[in-house]
N, C-alpha and C positions, 0 to 999 in steps of 0.2 A: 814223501818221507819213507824209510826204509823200515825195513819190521823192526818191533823192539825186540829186546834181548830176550823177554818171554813169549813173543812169536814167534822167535827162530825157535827156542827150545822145545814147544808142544806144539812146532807144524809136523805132524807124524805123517809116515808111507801108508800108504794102505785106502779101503775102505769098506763102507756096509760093516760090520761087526772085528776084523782082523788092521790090527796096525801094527805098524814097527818103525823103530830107529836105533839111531845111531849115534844120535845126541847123550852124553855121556860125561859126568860130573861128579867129583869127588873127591872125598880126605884119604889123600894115599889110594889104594887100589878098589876100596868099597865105594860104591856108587852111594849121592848123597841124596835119602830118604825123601826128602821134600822135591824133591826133581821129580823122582819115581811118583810120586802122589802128583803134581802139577801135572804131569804126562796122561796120567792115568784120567785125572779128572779131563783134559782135552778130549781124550778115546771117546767114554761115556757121553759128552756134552756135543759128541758128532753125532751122536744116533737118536738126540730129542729134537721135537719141533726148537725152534730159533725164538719163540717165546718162553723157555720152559728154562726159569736160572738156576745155577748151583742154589743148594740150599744146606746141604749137609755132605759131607765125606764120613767113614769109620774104615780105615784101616789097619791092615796086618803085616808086619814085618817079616816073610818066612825066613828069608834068607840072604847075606848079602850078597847085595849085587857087586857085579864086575864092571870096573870101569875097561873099555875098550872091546865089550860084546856087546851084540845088539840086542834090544828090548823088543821081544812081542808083546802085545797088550790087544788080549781076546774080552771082547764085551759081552756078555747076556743082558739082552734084553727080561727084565723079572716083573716089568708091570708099567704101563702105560694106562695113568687114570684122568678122569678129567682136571685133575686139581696140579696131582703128581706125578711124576716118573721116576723109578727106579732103576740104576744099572748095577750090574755085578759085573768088576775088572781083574783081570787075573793079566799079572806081569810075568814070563819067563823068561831067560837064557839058554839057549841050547834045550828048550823043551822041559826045563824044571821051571817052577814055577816059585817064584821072590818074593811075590806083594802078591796081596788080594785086596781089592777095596769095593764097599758098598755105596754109591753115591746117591744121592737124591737130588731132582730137580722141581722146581716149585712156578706152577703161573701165575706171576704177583697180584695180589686182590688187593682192594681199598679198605683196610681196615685202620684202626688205631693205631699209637703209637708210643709205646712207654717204655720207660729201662729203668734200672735203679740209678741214683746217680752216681758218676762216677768220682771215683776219689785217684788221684792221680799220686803217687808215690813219687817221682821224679818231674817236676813241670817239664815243659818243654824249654821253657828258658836257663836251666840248671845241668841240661845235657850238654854240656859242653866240649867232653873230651872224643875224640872222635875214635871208634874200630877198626883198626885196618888186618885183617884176618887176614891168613897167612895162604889163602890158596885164592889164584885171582878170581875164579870166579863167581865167588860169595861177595866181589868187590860192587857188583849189579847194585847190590841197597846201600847206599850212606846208613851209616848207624851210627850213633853218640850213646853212647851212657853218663851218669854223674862223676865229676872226678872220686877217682879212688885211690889207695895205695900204691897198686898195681896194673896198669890196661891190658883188662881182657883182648887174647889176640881173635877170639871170636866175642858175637853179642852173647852178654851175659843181661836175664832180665835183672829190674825195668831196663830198656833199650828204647831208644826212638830210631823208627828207619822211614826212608822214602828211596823210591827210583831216580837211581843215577840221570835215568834220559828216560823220555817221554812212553808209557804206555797207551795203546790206542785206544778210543772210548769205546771199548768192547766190554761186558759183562765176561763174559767167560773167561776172555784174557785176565783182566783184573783179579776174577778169583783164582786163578790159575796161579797169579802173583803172590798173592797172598799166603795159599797154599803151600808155593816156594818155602818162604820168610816163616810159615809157620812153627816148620820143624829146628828152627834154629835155635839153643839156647835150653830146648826142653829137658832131654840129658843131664845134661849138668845140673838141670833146678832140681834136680827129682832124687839129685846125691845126696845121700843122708849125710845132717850136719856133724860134722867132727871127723867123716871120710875121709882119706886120700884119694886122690885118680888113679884109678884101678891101670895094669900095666896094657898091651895091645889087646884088643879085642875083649876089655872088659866089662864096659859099657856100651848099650849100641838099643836103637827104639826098638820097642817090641809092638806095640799100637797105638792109634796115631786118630783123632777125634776131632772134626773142626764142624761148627755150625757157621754162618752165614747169616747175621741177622741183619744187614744196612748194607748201600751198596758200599763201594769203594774205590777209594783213588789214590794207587798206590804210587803218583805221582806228590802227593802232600802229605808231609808229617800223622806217623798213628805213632802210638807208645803201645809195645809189647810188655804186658808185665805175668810176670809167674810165680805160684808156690809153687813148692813141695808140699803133698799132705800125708803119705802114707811110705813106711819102709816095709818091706816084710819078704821073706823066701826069695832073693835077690831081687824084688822087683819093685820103684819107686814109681811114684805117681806124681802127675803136678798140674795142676791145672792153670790154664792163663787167661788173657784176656785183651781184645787188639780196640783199643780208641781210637779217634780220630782227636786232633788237637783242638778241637770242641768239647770233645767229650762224650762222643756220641759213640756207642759200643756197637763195634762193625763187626767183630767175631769173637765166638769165643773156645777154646783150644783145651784137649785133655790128651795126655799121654803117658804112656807108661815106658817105664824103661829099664833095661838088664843092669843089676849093678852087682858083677862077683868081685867082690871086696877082699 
């Protein structure tokens, strides 16, 4: 079987600490955020032992990227413990630097296991209308939402999405996937209510927060849902949260975002 769509996208050049591509994705000319973070977690998840999984990302938005330049992506190694590992990834262009992100890697231990329960806003039987976003290559995840007035031409949360075609039973792939999918929809939840959409380059992520609590298979139905919590000094907040169609809480997502209004 041929790689999946998130294989081809974070198999990077390079090795030991220095990577780069060329793989390049976006709304109009800015490279799309959850790319650069899926990339980035691939860099860092080359320089842990093969036991040691995503467990947490925090990243930085510096600057947009350019769709049709190549991506460096330089790792520090910041701490290799018995339990954890830590990387710090710096994305640049042309030698300026884009993203930063701090990841964490964790070697799974036998403990317990408890969530709060989850309360689902849109079943998965009630998502019926389907998103077909207007740049193809966001077309990677089937997404449904509940019918509405209007279909969002991207996912607007709650959303249900799954892989068009098969991801391989890779741990890293998979969050890598996730990752992707993460940043989609957060923007917009984090517009304070009664806003307009601000004109070009009004809105755009500024930081970007995902933890890893269950594995994942982003081959079967999860429901992304999001608030808004906070406006202030152009910058919204929203926090979310990814289930699996059991109900089992696979990740959960914070971000903040530019809104000059």
């Amino acid at each position: 079987m041929p790689p999946s769509w998130i294989a081809r996208l974070v198999a990077l050049d390079g090795a030991g600490t220095t990577f780069r591509t060329s793989k390049a994705l976006g709304a109009g000319p800015r490279l799309f955020g959850g790319l650069i973070a899926a990339q980035a977690l691939a860099a860092a998840a080359a320089t842990v032992p093969g036991d040691r999984l995503p467990q947490s990302l925090h990243a930085y938005f510096i600057k947009g990227g350019r769709v049709g330049v190549d991506v460096e992506y330089t790792v520090e190694i910041t701490r290799d413990g018995r339990s954890f590992n830590t990387r710090r990834v710096t994305a640049g262009q042309d030698g300026v630097p884009i993203f930063e992100m701090l990841a964490s890697f964790h070697r799974p231990e036998a403990t317990l296991d408890w969530q709060r329960p989850a309360v689902m806003r849109v079943p998965l039987a009630e998502a019926t209308t389907v998103v077909v976003p207007p740049e193809s290559w966001a077309d990677y995840f089937e997404a449904r939402v509940a019918p509405r007035e209007t279909t969002p031409e991207w996912p607007q949360q709650p959303f249900w999405f799954r892989s068009r075609e098969p991801i391989e039973d890779d741990p890293v792939l998979r969050a890598c996937a996730l990752t992707f999918v993460s940043d989609l929809g957060m923007v917009s939840t984090a517009r304070p209510p009664g806003a307009v959409e601000p004109g070009p380059g009004g809105a755009a992520s500024l930081d970007h927060a995902l933890w890893l609590h269950r594995p994942v298979d982003p081959n079967q139905w999860h429901c992304y849902d999001a608030v808004g919590v906070s406006h202030r000094d152009a910058r919204g907040l929203a926090f979310g949260a990814i289930h699996d169609a059991e109900g089992a809480l696979v990740a959960s997502v914070a971000q903040e975002s530019l809104w000059r209004i």
